[in-house]
C-alpha positions as CSV (number, residue, x, y, z in Angstrom):
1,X,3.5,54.8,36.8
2,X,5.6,53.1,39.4
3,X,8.7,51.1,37.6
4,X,7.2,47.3,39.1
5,X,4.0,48.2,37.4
6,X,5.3,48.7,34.2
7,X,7.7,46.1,34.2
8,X,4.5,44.1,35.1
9,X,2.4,45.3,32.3
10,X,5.2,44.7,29.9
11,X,5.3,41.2,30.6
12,X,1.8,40.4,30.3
13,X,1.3,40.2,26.3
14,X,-2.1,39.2,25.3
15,X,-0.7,37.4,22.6
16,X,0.4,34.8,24.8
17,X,-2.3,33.7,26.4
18,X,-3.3,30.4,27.0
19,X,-6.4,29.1,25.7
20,X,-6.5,26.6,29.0
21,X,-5.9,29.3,32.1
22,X,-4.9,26.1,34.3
23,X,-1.9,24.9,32.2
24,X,-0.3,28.2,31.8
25,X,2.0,29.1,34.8
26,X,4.9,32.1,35.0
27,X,8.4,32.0,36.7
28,X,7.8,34.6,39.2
29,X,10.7,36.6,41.6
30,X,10.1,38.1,44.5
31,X,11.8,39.4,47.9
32,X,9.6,38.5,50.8
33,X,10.4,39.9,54.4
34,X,12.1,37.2,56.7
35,X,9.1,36.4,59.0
36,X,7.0,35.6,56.3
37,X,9.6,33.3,54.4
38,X,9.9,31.1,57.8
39,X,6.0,30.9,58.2
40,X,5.8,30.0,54.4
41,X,8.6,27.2,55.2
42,X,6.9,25.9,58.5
43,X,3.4,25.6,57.0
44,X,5.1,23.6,54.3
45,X,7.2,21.5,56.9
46,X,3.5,20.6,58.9
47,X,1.7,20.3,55.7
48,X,3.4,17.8,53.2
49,X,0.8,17.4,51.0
50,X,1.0,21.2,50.1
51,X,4.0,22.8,48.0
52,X,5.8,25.9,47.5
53,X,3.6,26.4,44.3
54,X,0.1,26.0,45.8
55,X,0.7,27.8,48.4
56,X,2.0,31.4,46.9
57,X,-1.2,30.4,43.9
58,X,-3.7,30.3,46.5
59,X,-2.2,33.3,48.8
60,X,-2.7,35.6,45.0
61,X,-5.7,34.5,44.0
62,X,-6.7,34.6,47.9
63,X,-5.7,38.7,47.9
64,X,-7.0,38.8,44.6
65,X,-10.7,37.5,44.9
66,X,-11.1,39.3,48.5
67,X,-10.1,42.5,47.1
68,X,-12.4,42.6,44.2
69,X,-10.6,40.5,41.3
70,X,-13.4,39.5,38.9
71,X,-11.6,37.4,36.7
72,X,-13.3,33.9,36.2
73,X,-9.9,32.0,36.5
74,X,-9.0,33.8,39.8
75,X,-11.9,32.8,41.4
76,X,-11.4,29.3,40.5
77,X,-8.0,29.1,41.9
78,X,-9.7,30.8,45.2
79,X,-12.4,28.2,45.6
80,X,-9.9,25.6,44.8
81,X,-7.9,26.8,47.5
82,X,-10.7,26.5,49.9
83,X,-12.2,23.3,48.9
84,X,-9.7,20.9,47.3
85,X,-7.3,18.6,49.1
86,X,-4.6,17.7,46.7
């Protein structure tokens, strides 16, 4: 098992689950190439009424829901993403 994955799994404790899937949130760290840090900044720049926040929740549950994710809160946070305007 690669060392991200179990870092991963040993932060996820089913214990700590929220009973409302929409109020809980992480702190989440991660190194993203250059290219992709300046589109992320642009998009926000022409596109005010969207935040750092949204956009890396809808970019997961985007990859998440297209590459088979099940999960009834991920696909609420993927139509959300498609069909509200905050």
């Amino acid at each position: 098992m690669s060392t991200e994955r179990s870092h991963l799994e040993r932060c996820i404790e089913p214990e700590a689950c929220c009973i409302e899937p929409e109020a809980c949130c992480i702190s989440l760290e991660a190194e993203v190439p250059e290219v992709l840090f300046e589109g992320m900044r642009e998009f926000l720049n022409d596109h005010p009424n969207w935040d750092l926040y949204r956009l890396i929740s809808s970019a997961l549950a985007s990859f998440l829901f297209q590459n088979g994710c099940s999960d009834q809160g991920v696909t609420q946070h993927y139509l959300n993403g498609l069909f509200l305007r905050r």
